[in-house]
TORPA-4810 file (N, C-alpha, C, O; in nm, 3 decimals):
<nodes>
NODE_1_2.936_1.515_3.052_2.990_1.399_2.983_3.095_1.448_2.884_3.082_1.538_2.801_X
NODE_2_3.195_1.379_2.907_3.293_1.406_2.776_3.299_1.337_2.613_3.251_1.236_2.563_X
NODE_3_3.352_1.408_2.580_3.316_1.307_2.395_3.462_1.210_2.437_3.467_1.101_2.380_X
NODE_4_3.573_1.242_2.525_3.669_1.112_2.513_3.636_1.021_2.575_3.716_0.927_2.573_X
NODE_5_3.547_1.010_2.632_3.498_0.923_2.713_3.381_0.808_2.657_3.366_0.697_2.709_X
NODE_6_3.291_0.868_2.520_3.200_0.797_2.485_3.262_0.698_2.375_3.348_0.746_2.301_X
NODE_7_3.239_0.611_2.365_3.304_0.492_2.276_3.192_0.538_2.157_3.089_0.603_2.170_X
NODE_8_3.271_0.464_1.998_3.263_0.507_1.858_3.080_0.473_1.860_2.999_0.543_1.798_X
NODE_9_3.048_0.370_1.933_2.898_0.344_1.902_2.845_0.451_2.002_2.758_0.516_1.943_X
NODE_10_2.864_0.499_2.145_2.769_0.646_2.213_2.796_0.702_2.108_2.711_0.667_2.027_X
NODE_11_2.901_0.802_2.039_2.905_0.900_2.002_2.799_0.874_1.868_2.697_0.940_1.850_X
NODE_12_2.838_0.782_1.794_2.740_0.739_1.692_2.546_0.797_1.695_2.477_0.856_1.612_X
NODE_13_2.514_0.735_1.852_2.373_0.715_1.874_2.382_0.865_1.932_2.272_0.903_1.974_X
NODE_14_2.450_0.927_1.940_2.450_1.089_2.043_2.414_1.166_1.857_2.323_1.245_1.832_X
NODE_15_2.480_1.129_1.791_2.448_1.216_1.653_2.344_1.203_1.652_2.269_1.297_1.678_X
NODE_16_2.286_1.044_1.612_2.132_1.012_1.547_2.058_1.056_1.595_1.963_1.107_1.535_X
NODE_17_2.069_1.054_1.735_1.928_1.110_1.817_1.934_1.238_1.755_1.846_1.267_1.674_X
NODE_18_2.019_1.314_1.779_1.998_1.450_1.762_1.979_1.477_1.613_1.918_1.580_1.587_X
NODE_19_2.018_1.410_1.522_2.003_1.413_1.357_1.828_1.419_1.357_1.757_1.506_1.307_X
NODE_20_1.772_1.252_1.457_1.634_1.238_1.405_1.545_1.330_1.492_1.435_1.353_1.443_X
NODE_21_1.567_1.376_1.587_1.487_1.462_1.711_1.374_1.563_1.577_1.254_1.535_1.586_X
NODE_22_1.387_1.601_1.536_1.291_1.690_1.408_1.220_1.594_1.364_1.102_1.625_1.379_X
NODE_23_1.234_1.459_1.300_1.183_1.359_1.240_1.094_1.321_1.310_0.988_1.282_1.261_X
NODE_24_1.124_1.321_1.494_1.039_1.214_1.599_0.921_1.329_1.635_0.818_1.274_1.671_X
NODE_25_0.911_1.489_1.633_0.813_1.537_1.632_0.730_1.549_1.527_0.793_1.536_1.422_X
NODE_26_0.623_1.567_1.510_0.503_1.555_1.473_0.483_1.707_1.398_0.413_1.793_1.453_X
NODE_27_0.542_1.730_1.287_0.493_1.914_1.248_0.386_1.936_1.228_0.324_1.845_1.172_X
NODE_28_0.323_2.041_1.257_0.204_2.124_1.265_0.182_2.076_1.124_0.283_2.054_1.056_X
NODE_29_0.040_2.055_1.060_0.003_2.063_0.935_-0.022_2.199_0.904_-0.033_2.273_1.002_X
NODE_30_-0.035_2.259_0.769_-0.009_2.389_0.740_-0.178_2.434_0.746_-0.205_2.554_0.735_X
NODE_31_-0.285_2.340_0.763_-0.403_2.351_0.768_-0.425_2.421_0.934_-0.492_2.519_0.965_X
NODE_32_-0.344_2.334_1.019_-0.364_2.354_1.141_-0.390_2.473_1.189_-0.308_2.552_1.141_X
NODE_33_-0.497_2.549_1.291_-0.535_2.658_1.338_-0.522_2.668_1.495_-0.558_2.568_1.556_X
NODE_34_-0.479_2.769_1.564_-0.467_2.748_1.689_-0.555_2.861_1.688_-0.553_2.957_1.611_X
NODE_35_-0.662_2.828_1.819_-0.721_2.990_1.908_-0.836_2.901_2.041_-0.838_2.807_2.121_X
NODE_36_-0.907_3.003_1.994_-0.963_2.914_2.170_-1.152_2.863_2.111_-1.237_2.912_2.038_X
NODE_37_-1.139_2.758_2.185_-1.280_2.652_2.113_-1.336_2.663_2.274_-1.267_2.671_2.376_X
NODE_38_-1.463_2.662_2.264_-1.570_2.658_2.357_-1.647_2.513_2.321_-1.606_2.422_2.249_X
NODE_39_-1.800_2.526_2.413_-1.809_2.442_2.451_-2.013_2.454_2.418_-2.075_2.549_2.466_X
NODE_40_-2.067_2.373_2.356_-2.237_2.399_2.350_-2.302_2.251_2.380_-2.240_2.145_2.394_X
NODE_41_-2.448_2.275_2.386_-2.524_2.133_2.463_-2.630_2.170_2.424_-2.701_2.223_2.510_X
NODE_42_-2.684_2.162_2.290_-2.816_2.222_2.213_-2.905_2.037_2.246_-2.874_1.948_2.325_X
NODE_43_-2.981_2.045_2.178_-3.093_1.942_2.151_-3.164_1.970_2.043_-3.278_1.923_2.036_X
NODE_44_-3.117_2.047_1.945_-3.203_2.098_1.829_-3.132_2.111_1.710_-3.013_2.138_1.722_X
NODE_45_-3.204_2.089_1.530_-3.128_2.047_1.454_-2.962_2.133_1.451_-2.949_2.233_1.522_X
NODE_46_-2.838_2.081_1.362_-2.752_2.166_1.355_-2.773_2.176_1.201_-2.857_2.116_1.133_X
NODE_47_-2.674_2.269_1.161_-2.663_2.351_1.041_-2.663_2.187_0.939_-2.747_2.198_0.850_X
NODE_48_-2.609_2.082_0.936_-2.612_1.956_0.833_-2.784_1.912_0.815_-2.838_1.887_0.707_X
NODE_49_-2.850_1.912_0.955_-2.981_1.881_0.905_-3.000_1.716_1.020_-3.082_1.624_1.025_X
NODE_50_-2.866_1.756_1.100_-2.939_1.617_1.196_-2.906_1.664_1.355_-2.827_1.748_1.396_X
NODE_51_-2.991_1.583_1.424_-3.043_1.668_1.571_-2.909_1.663_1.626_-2.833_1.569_1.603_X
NODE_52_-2.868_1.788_1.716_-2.737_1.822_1.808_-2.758_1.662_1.901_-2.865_1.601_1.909_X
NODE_53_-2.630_1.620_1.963_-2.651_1.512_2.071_-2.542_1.547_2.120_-2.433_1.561_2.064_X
NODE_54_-2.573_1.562_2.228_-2.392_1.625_2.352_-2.317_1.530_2.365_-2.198_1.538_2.396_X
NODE_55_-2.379_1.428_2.343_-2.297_1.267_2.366_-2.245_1.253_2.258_-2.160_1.164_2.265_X
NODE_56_-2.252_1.289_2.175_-2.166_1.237_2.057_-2.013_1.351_2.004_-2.024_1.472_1.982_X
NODE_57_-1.922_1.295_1.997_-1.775_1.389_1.939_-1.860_1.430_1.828_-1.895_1.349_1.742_X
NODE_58_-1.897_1.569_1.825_-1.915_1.629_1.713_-1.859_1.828_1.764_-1.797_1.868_1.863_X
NODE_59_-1.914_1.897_1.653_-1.832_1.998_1.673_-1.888_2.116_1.541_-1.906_2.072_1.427_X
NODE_60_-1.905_2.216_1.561_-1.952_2.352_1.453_-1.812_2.433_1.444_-1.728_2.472_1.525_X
NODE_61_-1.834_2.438_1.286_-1.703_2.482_1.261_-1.739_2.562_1.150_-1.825_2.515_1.075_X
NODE_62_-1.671_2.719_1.114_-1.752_2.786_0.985_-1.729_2.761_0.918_-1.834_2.773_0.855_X
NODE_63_-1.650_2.720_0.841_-1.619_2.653_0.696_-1.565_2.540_0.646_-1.505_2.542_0.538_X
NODE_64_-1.580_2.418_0.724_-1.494_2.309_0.695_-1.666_2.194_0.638_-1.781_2.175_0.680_X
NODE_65_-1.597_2.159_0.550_-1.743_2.109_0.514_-1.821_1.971_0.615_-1.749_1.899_0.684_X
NODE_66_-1.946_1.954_0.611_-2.001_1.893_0.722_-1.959_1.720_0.709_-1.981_1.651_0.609_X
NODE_67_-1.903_1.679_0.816_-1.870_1.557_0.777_-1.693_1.539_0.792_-1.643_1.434_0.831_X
NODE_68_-1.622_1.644_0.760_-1.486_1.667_0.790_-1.461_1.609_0.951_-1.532_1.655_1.040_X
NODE_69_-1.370_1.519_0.978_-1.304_1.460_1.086_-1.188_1.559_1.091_-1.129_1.596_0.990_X
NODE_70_-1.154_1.608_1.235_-1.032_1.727_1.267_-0.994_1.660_1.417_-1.057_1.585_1.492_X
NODE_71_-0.860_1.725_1.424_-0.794_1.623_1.577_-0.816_1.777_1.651_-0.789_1.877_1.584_X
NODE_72_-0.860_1.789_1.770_-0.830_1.877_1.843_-0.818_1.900_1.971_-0.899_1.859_2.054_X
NODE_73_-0.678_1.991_2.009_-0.585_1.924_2.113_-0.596_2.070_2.212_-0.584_2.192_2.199_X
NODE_74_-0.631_1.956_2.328_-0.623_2.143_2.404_-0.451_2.151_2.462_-0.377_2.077_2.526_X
NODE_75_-0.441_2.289_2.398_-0.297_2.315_2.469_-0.240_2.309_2.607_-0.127_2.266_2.631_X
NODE_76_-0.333_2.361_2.709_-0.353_2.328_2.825_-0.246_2.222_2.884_-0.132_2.232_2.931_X
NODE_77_-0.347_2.101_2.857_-0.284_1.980_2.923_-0.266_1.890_2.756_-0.343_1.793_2.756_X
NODE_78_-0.222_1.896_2.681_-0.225_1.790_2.527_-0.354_1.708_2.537_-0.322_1.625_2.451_X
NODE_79_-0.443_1.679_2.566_-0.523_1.634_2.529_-0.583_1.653_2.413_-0.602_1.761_2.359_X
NODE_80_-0.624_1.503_2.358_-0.680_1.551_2.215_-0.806_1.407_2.163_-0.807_1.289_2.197_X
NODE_81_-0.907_1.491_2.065_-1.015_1.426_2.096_-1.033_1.428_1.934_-1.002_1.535_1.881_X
NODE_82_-1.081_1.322_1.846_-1.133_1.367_1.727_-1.264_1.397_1.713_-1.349_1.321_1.760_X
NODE_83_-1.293_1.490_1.659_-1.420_1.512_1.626_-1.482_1.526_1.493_-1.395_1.546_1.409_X
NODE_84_-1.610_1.523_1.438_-1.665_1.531_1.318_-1.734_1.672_1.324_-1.787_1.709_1.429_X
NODE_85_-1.732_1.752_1.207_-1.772_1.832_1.200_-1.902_1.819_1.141_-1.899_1.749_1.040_X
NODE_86_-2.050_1.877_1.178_-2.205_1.866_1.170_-2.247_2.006_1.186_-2.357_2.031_1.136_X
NODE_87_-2.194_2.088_1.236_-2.262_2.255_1.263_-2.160_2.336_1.218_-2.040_2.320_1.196_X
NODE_88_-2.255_2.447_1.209_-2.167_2.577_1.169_-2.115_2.667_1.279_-2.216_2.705_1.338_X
NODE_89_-2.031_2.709_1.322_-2.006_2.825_1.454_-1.857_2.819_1.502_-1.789_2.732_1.447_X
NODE_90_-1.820_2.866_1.560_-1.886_3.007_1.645_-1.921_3.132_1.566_-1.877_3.157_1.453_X
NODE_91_-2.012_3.217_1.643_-2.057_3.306_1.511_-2.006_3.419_1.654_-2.088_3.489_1.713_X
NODE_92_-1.875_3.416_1.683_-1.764_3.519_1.707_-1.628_3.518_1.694_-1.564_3.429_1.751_X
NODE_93_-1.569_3.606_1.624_-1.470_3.618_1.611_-1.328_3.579_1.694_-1.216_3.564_1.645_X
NODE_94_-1.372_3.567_1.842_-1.245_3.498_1.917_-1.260_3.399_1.918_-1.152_3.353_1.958_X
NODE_95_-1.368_3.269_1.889_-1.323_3.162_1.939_-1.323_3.088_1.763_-1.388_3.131_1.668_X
NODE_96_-1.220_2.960_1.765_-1.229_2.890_1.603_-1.312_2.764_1.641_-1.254_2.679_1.573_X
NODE_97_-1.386_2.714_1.691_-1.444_2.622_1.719_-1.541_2.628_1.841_-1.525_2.702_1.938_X
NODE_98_-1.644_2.540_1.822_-1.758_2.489_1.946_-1.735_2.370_1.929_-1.728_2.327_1.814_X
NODE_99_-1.719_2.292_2.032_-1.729_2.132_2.050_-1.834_2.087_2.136_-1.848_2.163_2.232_X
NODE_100_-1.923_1.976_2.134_-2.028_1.895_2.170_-1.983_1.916_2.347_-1.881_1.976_2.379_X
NODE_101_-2.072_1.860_2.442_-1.987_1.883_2.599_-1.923_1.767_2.605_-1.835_1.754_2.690_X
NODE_102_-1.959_1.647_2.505_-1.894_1.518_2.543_-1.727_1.524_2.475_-1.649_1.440_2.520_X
NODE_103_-1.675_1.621_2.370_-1.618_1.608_2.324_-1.471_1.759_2.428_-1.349_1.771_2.439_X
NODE_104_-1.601_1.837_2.476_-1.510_1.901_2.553_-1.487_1.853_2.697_-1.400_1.905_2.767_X
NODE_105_-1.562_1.757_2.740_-1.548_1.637_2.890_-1.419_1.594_2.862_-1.331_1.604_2.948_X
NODE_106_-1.387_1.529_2.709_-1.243_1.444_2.730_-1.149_1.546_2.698_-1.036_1.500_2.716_X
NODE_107_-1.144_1.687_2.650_-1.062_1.791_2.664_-1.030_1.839_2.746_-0.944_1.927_2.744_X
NODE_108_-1.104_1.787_2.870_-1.108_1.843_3.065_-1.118_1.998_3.079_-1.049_2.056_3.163_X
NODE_109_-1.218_2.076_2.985_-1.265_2.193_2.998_-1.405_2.247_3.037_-1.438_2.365_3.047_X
NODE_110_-1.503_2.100_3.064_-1.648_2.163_3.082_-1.614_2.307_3.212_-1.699_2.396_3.204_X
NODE_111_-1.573_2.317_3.252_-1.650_2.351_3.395_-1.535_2.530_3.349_-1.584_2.642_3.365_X
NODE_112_-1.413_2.512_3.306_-1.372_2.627_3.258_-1.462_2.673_3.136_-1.431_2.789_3.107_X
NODE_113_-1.542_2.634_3.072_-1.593_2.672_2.942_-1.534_2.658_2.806_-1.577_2.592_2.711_X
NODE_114_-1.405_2.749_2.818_-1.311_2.803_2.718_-1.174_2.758_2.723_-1.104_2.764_2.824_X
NODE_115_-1.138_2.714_2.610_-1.008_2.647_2.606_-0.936_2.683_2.502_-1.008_2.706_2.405_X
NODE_116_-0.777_2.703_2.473_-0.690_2.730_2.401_-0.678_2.612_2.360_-0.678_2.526_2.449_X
NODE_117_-0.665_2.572_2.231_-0.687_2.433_2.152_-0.613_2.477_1.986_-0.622_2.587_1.932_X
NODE_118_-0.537_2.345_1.926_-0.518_2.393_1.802_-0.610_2.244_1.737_-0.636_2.135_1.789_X
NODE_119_-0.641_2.304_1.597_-0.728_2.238_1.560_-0.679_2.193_1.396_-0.649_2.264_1.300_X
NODE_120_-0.686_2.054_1.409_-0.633_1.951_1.282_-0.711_1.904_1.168_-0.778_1.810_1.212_X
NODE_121_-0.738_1.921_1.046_-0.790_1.845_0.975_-0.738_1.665_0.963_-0.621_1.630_0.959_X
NODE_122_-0.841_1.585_0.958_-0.726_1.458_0.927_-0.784_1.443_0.777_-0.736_1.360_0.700_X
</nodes>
């Protein structure tokens, strides 16, 4: 495309877009953590003091206090699921998160286990 060719209003909307393109993405919050979150299916209390349920978006996390809501998106395919934080874990160093199986079902990772995911406070 040529610029003599675009009339005063294209060239106009050819800036803006490109002025707002930074504005229309979404920046990382500085909280945000990327690494790889797995996947658990207990039936027994978690670290808050109320029984694990696989059915429910919940999620063990080591230090975010219990009750904290976080967005977390598997890189994979963008999918993203909120979850509440109720447990403490992973208690290893490669992965930053365990999520419920219901919460890693809508992440489309049960059956891989392990997923590359960055993880949001809201």
């Amino acid at each position: 495309m040529s610029f003599k060719r675009l009339s005063a209003t294209g060239l106009f909307l050819v800036i803006v877009t490109a002025m707002a393109a930074p504005l229309l993405s979404s920046p990382a919050s500085a909280d945000t953590t990327c690494g790889k979150a797995s996947w658990y299916d207990l039936t027994s209390r978690t670290a808050s003091g109320e029984m694990m349920d696989p059915s429910k978006l919940t999620a063990a996390h080591p230090n975010l206090p219990f009750g904290t809501k976080v967005l977390v998106t598997n890189k994979s395919n963008g999918r993203s699921v909120v979850v509440r934080i109720n447990d403490r874990g992973p208690f290893t160093k490669a992965r930053i998160i365990d999520l419920s199986k219901a919460a890693a079902a809508k992440l489309q990772f049960i059956r891989k286990g392990i997923a590359k995911v960055c993880v949001a406070p809201l």
